[in-house]
BATI-543632 format. One record per residue: residue in three letters; x, y, z of N, C-alpha, C, O, CB in turn. Coordinates in steps of 0.05 Angstrom, whole numbers, plus 5000, padded with zeros to 4 digits. Glycine has a CB too. Layout:
BEGIN
ALAXYZXYZXYZXYZXYZ
...
//
This chain:
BEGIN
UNK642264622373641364492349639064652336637264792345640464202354
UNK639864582310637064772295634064562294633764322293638164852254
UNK632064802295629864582289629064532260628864762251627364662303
UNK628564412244628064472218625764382213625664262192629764372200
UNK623464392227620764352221620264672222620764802241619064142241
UNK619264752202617465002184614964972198614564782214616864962148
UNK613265142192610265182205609865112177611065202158608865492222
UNK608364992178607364872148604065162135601865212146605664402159
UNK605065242118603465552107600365412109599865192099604565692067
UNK598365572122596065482123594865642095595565852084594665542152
UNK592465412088590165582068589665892076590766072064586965432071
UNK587865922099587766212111590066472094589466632076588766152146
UNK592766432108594366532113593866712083593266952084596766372123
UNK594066522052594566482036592866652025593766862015594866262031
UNK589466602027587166712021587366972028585967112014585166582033
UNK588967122049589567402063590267532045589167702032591467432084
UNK592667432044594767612032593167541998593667721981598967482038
UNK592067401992590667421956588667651963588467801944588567071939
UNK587267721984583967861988585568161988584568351976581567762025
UNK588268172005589368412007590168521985590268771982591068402022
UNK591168281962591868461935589568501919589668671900594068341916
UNK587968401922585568401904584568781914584468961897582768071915
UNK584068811937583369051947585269201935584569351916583269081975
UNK587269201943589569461926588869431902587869621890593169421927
UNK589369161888588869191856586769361852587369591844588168931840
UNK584569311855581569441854582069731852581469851831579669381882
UNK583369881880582870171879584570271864583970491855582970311902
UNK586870161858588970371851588370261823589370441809592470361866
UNK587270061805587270091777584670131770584170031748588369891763
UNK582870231782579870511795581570721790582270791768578370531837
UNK582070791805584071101810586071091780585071251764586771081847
UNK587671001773588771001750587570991717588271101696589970821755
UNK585170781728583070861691581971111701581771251681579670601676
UNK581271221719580571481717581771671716580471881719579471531731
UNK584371681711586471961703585971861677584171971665590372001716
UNK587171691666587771681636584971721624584671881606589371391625
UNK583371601632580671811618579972071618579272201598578371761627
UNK580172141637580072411653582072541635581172741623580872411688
UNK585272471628586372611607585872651584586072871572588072561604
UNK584872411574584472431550582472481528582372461504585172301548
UNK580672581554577772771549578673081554577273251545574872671576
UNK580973161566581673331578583073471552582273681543583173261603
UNK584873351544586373351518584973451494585073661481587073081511
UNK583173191494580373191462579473621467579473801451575272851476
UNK578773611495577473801495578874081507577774301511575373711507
UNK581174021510583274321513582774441535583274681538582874561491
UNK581274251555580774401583581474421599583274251599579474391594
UNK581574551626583174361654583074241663580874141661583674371672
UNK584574111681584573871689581873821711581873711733587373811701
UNK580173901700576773811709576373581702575873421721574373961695
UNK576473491680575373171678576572921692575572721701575573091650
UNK580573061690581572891698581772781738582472581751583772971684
UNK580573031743580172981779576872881777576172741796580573351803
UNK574872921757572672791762572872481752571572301762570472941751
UNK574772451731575372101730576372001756575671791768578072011708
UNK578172201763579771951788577471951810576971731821583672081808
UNK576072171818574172121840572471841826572171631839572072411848
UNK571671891800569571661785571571411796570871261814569171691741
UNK573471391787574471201781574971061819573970831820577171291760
UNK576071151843576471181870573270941872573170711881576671581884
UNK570971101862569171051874567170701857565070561859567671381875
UNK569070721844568470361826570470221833570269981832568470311790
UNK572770361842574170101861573170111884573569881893577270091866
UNK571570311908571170171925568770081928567969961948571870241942
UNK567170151903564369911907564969621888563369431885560770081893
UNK567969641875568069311876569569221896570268991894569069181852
UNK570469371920571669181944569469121965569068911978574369351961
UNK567869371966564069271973563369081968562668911984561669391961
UNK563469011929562268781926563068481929561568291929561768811908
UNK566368521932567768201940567868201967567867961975571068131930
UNK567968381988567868302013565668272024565668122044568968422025
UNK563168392014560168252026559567932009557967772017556968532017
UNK560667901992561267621972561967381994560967161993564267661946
UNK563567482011566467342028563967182053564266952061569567692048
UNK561467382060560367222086558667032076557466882091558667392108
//
């Protein structure tokens, strides 16, 4: 026989997997406004792709001081 009682989804579980996308969201659209700036200063100014690797480092480093700032938020 089958059992058909489910583990009923806890709050916790729920809160994880939201904190885990929040972190990805954070870095990778960090890392992403910093190419398209980085291009399009790159562009304006006919140079190499100098600005566009100093956006994405810029950019890398404001997503992980806003995952700094929601996970010291968290205690």
């Amino acid at each position: 026989m089958k059992n058909d009682k489910q583990r009923p989804t806890k709050r916790g579980d729920l809160t994880a997997f939201a904190l885990i996308g929040q972190v990805g969201l954070m870095i990778s659209l960090g890392a992403v406004l910093g190419i398209v700036v980085g291009l399009f200063i790159d562009d304006k100014l006919g140079s190499s792709p100098v600005a566009t690797i100093i956006g994405l480092l810029l950019g890398l480093a404001v997503g992980i001081y806003g995952v700094y700032r929601l996970v010291s938020s968290l205690e």
